[in-house]
C-alpha positions in Angstrom: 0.0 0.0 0.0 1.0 3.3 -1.1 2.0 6.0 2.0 2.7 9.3 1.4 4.5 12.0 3.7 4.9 12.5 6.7 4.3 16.0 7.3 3.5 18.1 10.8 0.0 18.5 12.0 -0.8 20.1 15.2 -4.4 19.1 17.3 -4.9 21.5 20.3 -1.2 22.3 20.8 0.0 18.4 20.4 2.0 17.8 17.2 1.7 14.6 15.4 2.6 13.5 11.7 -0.1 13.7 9.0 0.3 10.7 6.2 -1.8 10.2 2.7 -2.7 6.4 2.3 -4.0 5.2 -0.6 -5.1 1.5 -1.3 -8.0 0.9 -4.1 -11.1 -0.1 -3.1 -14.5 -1.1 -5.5 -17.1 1.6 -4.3 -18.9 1.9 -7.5 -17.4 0.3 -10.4 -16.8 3.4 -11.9 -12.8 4.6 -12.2 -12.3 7.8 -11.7 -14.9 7.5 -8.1 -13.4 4.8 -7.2 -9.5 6.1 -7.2 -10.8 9.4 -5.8 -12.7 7.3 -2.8 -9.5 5.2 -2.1 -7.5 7.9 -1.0 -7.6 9.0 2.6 -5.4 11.1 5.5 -4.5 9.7 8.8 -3.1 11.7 11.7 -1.0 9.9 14.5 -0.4 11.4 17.9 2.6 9.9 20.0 2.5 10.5 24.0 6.5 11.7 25.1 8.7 9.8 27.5 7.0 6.4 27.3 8.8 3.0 25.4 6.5 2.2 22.4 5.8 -1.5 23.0 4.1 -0.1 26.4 1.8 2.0 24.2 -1.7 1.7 24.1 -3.6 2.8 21.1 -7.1 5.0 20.4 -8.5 4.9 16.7 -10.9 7.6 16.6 -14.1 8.2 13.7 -15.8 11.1 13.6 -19.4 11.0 12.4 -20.6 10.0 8.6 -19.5 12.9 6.7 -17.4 14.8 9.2 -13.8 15.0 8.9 -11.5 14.0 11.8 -10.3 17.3 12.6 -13.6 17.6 14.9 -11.5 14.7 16.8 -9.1 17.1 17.8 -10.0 17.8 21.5 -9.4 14.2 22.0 -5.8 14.7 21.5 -3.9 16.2 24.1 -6.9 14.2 27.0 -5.2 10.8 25.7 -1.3 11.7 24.8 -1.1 13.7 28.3 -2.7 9.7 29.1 0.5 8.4 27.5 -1.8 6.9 24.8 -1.2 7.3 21.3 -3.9 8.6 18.9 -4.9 8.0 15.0 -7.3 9.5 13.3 -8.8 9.6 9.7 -11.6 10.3 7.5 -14.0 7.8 6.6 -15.7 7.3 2.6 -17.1 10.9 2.3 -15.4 12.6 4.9 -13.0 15.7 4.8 -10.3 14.9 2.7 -11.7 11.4 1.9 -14.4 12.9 -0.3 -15.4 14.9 -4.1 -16.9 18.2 -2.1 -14.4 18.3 0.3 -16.9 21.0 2.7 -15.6 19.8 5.9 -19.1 20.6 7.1 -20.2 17.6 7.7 -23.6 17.8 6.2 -24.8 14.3 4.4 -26.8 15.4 1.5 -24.3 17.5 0.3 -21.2 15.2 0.1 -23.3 12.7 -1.7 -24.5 14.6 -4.4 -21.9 13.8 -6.8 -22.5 10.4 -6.6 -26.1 11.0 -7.4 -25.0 13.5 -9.9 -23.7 10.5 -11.5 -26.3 8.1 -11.1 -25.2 6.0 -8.5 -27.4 4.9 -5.8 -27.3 5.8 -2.1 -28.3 2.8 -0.8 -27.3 -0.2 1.6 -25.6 -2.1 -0.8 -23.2 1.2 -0.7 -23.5 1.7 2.6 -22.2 -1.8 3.2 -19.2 -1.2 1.4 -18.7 2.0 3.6 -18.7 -0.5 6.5 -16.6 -2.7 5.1 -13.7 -0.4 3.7 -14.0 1.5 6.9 -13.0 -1.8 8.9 -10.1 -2.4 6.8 -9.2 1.3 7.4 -9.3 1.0 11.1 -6.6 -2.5 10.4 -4.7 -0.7 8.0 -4.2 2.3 10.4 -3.4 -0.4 13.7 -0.8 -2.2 11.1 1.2 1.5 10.1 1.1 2.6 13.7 2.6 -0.9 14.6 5.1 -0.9 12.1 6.1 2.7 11.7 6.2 3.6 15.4 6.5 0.2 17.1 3.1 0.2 18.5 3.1 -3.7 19.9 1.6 -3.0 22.7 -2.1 -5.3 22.2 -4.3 -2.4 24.1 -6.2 -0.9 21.3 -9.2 1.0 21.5 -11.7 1.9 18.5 -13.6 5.3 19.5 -16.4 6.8 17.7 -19.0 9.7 17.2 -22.3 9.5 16.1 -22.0 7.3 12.8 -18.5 6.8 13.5 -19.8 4.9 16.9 -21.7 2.3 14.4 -18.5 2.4 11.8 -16.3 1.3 15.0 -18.7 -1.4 16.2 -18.7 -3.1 12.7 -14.7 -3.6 12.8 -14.9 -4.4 16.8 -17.8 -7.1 16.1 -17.1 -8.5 12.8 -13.1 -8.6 12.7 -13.0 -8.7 16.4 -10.6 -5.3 16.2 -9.9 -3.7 19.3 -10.2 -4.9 23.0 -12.5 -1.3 23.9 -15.1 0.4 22.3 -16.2 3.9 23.2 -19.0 5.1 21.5 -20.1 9.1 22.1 -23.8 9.7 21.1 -24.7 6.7 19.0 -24.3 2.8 19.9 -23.7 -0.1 17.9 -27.4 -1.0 16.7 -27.6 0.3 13.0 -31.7 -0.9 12.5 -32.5 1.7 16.1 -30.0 3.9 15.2 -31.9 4.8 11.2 -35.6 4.8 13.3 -34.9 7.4 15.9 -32.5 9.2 12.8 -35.3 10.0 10.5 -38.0 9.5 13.1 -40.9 7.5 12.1 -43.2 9.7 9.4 -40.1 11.0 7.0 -38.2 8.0 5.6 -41.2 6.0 4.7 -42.4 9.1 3.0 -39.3 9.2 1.2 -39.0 5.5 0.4 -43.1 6.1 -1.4 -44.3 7.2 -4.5 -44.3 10.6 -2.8 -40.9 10.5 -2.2 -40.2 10.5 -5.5 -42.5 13.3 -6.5 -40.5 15.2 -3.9 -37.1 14.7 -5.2 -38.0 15.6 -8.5 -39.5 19.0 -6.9 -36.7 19.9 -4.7 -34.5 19.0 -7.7 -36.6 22.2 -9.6 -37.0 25.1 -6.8 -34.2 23.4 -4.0 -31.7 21.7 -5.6 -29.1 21.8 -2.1 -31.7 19.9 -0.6 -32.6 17.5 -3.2 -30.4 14.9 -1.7 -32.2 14.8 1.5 -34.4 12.6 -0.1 -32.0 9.5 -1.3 -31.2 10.1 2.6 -34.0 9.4 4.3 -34.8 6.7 1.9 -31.5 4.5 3.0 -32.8 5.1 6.4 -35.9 3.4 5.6 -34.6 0.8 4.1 -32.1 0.5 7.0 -35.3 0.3 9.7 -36.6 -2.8 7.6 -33.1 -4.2 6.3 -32.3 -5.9 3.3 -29.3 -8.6 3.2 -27.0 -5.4 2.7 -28.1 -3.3 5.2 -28.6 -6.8 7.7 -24.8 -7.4 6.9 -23.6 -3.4 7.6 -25.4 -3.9 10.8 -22.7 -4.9 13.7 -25.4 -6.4 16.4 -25.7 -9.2 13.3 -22.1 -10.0 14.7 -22.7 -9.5 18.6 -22.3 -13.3 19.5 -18.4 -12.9 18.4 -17.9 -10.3 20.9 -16.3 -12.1 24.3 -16.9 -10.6 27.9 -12.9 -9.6 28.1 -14.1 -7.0 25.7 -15.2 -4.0 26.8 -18.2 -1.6 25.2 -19.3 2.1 26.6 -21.8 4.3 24.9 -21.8 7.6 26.1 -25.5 9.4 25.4 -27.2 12.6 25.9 -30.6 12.6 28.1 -31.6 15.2 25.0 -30.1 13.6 22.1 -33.0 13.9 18.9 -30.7 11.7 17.3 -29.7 9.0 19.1 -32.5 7.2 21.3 -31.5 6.5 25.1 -33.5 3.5 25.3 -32.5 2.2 22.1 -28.6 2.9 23.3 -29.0 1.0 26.9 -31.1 -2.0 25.1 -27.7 -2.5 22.2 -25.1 -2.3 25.1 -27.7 -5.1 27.0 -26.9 -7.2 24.4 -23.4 -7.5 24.7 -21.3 -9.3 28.1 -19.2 -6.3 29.2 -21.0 -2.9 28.3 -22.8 -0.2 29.8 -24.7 3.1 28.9 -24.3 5.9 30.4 -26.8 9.0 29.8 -25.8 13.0 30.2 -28.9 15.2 31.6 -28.5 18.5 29.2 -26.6 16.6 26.5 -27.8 16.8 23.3 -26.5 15.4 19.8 -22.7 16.9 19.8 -24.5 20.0 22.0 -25.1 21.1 25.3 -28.3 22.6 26.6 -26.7 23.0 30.5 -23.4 22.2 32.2 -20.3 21.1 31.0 -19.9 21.0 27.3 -20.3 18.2 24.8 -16.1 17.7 24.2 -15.8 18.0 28.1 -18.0 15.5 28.7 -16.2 13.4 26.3 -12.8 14.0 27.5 -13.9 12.9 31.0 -15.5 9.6 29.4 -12.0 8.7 27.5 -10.2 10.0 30.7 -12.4 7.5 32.9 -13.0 4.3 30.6 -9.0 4.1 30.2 -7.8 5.0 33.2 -5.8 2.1 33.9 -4.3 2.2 30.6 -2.5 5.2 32.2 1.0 6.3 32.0 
């Protein structure tokens, strides 16, 4: 596999070294998409003054869409830890996508693949779960052999989407001994019925849906996209084989107790469900839930804020992988 660089990066004050991978992948079938798609950036943090083969490990994923660089604030909590930190942006991320907006915002960053006349739909979500997983082993095996990372403590973290992107590699390849989810959980079927609520995806997924697309396409095109959107959801709520095999709680049973899951949730999260996020970690040996009064999805209506939050939860749920 192809690595460019390095070159410096600096997160919060903490440098690291930014690297361009770049190992094809089949997304669509289509060249040109495809090369573009198999191109990513990865960030790795090192902790000072501690031997590498003693070195625990965080993989970070942001949310579907969002680059890593909304990681950041994780980086100096775990280095100052003496854990090491990689980051990178999954299929239509940041730098791993055509707009390249960095805002984050779904419908936009799949437009050119509409544009084009592919479908947004689970058979593509699925490979998005699956080239995501190799990711996450492809960044473990650089870390390892680049900075002598040996040490076997490896833990995948995740936001939002990225929480469900994580679970798929921890379930199905059986990556990582911790995962630590922030507002989302590991149940892909829950997590697309509380995401589009109940009324909007099955509108989009009817005839009506398509009436509406073509409508938007005339007097809103930004937000003809939407639509494709909500319609994967649907489809997600009542899955197909695709969006059955994207789904990690298809793989809970290969998940031993040694292995530990956290979700971290937000008492008002429109997002993300509470109940739905304390029923996926019951279905798993060593997991718990734990729910923020005044937490929303990535917000904070009261208290401390949303990265604060998340910095105590990394802080606490690898404490004894300490320095």
């Amino acid at each position: 596999m192809p690595v460019y660089g390095c070159d410096p990066i600096a997160f919060e004050g903490v440098t690291g070294q930014r690297y361009w991978f770049h190992e094809p992948f089949h997304f669509t079938g289509i060249t040109d998409i495809d090369e573009r798609l198999s191109s990513f950036p990865v960030a790795v943090f090192l902790p000072q003054d501690r031997p590498a083969d003693q070195t625990p490990l965080v993989i970070g994923i942001q949310g579907m869409c969002a680059p890593y660089g909304w990681n950041a604030f994780i980086v100096p909590t775990l280095t100052q830890m003496g854990i090491a930190v990689a980051l990178f942006d999954t299929p239509l991320a940041g730098e791993h996508s055509f707009m390249r907006t960095f805002s984050g915002v779904a419908q936009v960053e799949i437009k050119p693949l509409l544009d084009r006349g592919i479908s947004f739909d689970t058979q593509l979500m699925l490979r998005m779960f699956s080239v995501t997983a190799r990711d996450i082993g492809l960044v473990r095996n650089f870390c390892r052999d680049r900075y002598h990372l040996t040490d076997p403590r490896l833990a995948l973290f995740g936001v939002s989407m990225g929480v469900l992107f994580s679970a798929f590699a921890f379930t199905t390849d059986g990556m990582g001994e911790r995962l630590l989810g922030a507002i989302g959980h590991a149940n892909l079927q829950t997590f697309a019925k509380s995401w589009g609520g109940w009324l909007l995806p099955e509108l989009a997924a009817s005839p009506l849906g398509g009436l509406a697309e073509a409508l938007l396409g005339k007097v809103q095109p930004d937000l003809q996209s939407f639509v494709p959107l909500l319609r994967v959801a649907n489809s997600l709520k009542h899955p197909d084989e695709f969006g059955q095999a994207c789904n990690p709680m298809t793989y809970a049973d290969r998940v031993d107790s040694h292995r530990r899951i956290r979700f971290l949730v937000g008492k008002r999260d429109r997002m993300v469900n509470v109940a739905d996020a304390k029923a996926c970690a019951k279905r798993f040996p060593n997991s718990d839930c734990y729910v923020v009064p005044g937490m929303g999805h990535g917000t904070n209506d009261f208290g401390s804020t949303f990265a604060d939050h998340v910095r105590y939860f990394l802080v606490t749920q690898l404490a004894d992988w300490r320095d």
